[in-house]
C-alpha positions as CSV (number, residue, x, y, z in Angstrom):
1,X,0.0,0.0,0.0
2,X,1.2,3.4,-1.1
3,X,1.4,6.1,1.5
4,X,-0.1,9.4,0.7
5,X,1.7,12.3,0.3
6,X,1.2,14.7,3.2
7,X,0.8,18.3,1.8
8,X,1.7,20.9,4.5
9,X,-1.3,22.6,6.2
10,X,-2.0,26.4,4.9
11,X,-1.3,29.3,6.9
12,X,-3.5,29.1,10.4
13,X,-6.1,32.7,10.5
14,X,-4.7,34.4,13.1
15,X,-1.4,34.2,10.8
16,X,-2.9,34.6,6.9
17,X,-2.8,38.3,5.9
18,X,-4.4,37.4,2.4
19,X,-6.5,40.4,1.2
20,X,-5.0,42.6,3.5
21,X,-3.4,45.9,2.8
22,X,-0.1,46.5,4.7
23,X,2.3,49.7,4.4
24,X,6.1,48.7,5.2
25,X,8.2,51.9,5.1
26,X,12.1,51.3,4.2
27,X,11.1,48.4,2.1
28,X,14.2,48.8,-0.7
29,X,17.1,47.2,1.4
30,X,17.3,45.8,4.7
31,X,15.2,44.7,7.2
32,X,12.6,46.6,5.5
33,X,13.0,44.3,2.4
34,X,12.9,41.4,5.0
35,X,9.7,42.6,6.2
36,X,8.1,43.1,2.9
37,X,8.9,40.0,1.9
38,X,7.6,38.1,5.1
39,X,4.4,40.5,4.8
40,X,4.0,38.5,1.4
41,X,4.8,35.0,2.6
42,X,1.6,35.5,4.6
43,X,-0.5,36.5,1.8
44,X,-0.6,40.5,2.3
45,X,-1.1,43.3,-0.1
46,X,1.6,45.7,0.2
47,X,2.4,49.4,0.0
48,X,5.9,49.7,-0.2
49,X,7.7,53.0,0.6
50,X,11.8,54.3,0.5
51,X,13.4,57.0,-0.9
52,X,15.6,54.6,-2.7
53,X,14.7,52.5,-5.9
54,X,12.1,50.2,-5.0
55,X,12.6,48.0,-8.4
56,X,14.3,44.9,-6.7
57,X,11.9,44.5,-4.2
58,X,9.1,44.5,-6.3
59,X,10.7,42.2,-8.9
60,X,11.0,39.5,-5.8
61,X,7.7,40.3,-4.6
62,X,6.4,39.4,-8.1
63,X,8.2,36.2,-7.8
64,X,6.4,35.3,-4.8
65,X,3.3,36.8,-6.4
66,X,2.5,39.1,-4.2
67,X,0.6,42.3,-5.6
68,X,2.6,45.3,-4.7
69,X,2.4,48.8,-5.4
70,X,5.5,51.3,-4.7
71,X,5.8,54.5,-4.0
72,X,8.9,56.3,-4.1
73,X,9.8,59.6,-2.0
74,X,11.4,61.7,0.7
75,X,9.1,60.7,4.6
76,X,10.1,64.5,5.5
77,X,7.6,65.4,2.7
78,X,4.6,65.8,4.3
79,X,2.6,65.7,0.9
80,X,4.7,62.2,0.0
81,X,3.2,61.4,3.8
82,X,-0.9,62.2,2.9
83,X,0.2,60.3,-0.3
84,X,1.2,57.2,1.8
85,X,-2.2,57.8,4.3
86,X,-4.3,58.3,0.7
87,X,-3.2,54.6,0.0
88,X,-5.1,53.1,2.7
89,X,-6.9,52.0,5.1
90,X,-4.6,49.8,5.7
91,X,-4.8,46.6,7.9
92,X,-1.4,47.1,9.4
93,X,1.7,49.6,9.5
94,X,5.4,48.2,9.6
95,X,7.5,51.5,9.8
96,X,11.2,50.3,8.8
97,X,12.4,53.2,7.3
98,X,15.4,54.7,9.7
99,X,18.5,56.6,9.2
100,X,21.5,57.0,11.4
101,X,23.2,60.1,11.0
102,X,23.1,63.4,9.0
103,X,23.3,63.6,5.7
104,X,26.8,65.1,3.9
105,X,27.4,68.4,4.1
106,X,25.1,69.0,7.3
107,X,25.9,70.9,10.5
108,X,25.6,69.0,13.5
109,X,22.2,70.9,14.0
110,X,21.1,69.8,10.9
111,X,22.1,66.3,11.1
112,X,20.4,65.8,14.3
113,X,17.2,66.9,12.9
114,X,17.2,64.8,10.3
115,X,18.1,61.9,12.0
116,X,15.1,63.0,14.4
117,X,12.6,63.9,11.8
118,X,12.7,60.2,9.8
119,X,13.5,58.4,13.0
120,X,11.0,59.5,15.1
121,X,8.8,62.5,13.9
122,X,7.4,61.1,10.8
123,X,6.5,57.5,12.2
124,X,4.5,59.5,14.4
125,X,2.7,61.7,11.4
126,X,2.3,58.7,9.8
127,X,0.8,55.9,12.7
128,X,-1.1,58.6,13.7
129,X,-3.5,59.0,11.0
130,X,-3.6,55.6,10.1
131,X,-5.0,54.8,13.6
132,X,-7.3,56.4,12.7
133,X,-8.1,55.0,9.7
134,X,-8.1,51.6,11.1
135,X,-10.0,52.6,14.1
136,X,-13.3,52.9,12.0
137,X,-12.7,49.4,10.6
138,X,-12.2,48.1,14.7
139,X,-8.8,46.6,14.1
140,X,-5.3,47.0,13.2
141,X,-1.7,46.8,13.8
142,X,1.3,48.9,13.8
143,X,4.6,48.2,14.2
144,X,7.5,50.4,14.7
145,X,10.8,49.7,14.5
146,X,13.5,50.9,16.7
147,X,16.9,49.5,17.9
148,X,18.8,48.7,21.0
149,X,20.6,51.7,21.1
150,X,17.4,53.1,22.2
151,X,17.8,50.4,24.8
152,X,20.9,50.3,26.1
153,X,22.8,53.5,24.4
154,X,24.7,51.0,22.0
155,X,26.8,47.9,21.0
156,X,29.8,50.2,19.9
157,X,31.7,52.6,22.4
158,X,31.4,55.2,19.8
159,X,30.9,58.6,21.8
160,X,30.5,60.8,18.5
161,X,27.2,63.5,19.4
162,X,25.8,62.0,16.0
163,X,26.0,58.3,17.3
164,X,24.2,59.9,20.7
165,X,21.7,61.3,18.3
166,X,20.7,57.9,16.5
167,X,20.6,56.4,19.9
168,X,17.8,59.2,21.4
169,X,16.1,59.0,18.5
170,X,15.7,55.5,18.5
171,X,14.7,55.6,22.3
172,X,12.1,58.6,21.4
173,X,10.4,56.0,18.9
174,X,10.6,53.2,21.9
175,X,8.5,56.3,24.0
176,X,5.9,56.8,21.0
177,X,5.3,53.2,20.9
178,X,3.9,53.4,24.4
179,X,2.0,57.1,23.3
180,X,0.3,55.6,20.8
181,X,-0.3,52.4,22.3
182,X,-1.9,54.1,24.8
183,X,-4.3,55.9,22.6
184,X,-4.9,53.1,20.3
185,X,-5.8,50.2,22.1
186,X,-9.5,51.1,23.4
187,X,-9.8,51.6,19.6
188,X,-9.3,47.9,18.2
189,X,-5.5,49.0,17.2
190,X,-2.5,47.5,18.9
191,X,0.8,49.2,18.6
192,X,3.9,47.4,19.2
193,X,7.9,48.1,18.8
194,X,10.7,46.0,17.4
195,X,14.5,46.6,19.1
196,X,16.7,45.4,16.8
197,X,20.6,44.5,17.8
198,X,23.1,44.8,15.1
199,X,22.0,43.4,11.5
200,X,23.8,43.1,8.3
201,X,22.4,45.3,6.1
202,X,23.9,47.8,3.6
203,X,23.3,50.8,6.5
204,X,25.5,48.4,8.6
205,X,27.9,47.8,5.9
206,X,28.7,51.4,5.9
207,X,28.0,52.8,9.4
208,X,31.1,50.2,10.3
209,X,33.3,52.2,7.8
210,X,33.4,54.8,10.3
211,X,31.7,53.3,13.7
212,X,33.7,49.6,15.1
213,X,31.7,46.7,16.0
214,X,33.0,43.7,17.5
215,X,31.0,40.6,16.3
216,X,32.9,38.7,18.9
217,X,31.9,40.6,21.5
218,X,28.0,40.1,21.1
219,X,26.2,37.7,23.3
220,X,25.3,35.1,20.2
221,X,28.6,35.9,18.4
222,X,27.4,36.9,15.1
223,X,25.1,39.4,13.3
224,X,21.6,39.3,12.6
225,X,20.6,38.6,9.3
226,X,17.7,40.9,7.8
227,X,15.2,37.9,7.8
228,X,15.4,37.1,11.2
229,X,13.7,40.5,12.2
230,X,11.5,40.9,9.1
231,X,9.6,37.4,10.6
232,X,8.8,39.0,14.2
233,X,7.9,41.9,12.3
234,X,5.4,40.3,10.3
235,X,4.1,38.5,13.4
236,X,3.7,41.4,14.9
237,X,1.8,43.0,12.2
238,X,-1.1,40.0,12.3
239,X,-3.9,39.1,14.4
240,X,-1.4,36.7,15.9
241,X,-0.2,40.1,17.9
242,X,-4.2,40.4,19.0
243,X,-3.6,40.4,22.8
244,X,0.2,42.6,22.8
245,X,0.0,46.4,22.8
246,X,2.9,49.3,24.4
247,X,5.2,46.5,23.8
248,X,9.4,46.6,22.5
249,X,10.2,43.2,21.1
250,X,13.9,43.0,22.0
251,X,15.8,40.8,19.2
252,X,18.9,41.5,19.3
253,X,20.6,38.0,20.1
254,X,20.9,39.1,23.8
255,X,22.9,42.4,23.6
256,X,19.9,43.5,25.8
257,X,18.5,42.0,28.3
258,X,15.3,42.9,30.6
């Protein structure tokens, strides 16, 4: 007697974000490509934002066959913003996108607010209104990502005011988290954080031409790898997440702890 072949179950509800629209900011490299990709894995439609190209994720989106629509621009725009908000309602908010220092050419007073403006002021323009938006459909998640600086101040002993900047602003989205959380929850809308430790992405590949991090030295001895955030993300950004709201999902491979 033959045996049958034993096809693997589908995805479980609470998991399946089939039919469901889902905004990942930061989606071109990095854990926000990671994250668009899980987000698709599970079924979702996606919205997909960077101010970088955004042609390579969608050609391996189509290959999963994911539908995916991309949309290109600058988050201290606030017209790319209500462009981003016009593309809802959305049934959940990954915001990736994240910068660590100034741009070229910037004073320090510059640099620091732009490395607070996309770090921490427009998640907050944008999760605002989208609470909103979800709030009239009685359900939805948002998940912002911030970073164990905001943690624990840092895995390097860099003392440069622009590494002290990435760090506050990284602790200020940690703060919102709970703000919004707070705000959002009676509404049907959980928001939730993501901490990540050090991950190789092309950000890390060049922060470390300038800023030294021992691999050695961290807890589980190696670097994350964009995946293993972009999963928890994606967890975080389904009904699977239906009972957690204020919280920071440390993963970071133990560089902080408690």
């Amino acid at each position: 007697m033959s045996e049958s072949v034993q096809r693997p179950p589908g995805l479980p509800d609470r998991l399946s974000l089939k039919g469901r629209r889902v905004l990942v900011t930061g989606a071109a490299n990095g854990i926000g490509r990671a994250t668009a990709l899980c987000l698709a894995e599970l079924g979702a439609e996606l919205v997909v934002s960077d101010i970088a190209s955004l042609d390579a994720v969608c050609e391996q989106l189509s290959s999963l066959g994911a539908v995916a629509t991309a949309v290109r621009g600058d988050l201290r725009e606030e017209a790319y913003c209500r462009d981003l908000i016009s593309r809802g309602p959305y049934f959940a908010f990954a915001n990736v996108a994240g910068v660590f220092q100034g741009l070229p050419g910037q004073s320090a007073t510059e640099a620091f607010d732009f490395v607070m403006h996309v770090n921490v002021r427009a998640p907050v323009m944008l999760a605002s209104t989208i609470i909103d938006q979800m709030a009239e459909a009685g359900e939805g998640y948002v998940v912002i990502v911030g970073s164990a600086a905001g943690r624990n101040g840092g895995a390097s002993n860099e003392a440069s005011l622009a590494y002290a900047a990435y760090a506050a602003s990284k602790g200020g989205a940690h703060t919102l988290v709970r703000w919004l959380s707070r705000r959002a929850v009676g509404k049907g809308v959980l928001v939730n954080g993501v901490a990540p430790g050090v991950v190789r992405t092309p950000l890390f590949e060049k922060v470390s031409q300038t800023v030294t991090f021992d691999e050695k030295a961290l807890p589980i001895g190696r670097l994350a790898e964009p995946s293993e955030l972009g999963w928890p993300i994606a967890m975080m950004c389904t009904p699977m997440a239906s009972y957690i709201s204020g919280a920071i999902l440390d993963v970071n491979g133990g560089t902080f702890v408690g």
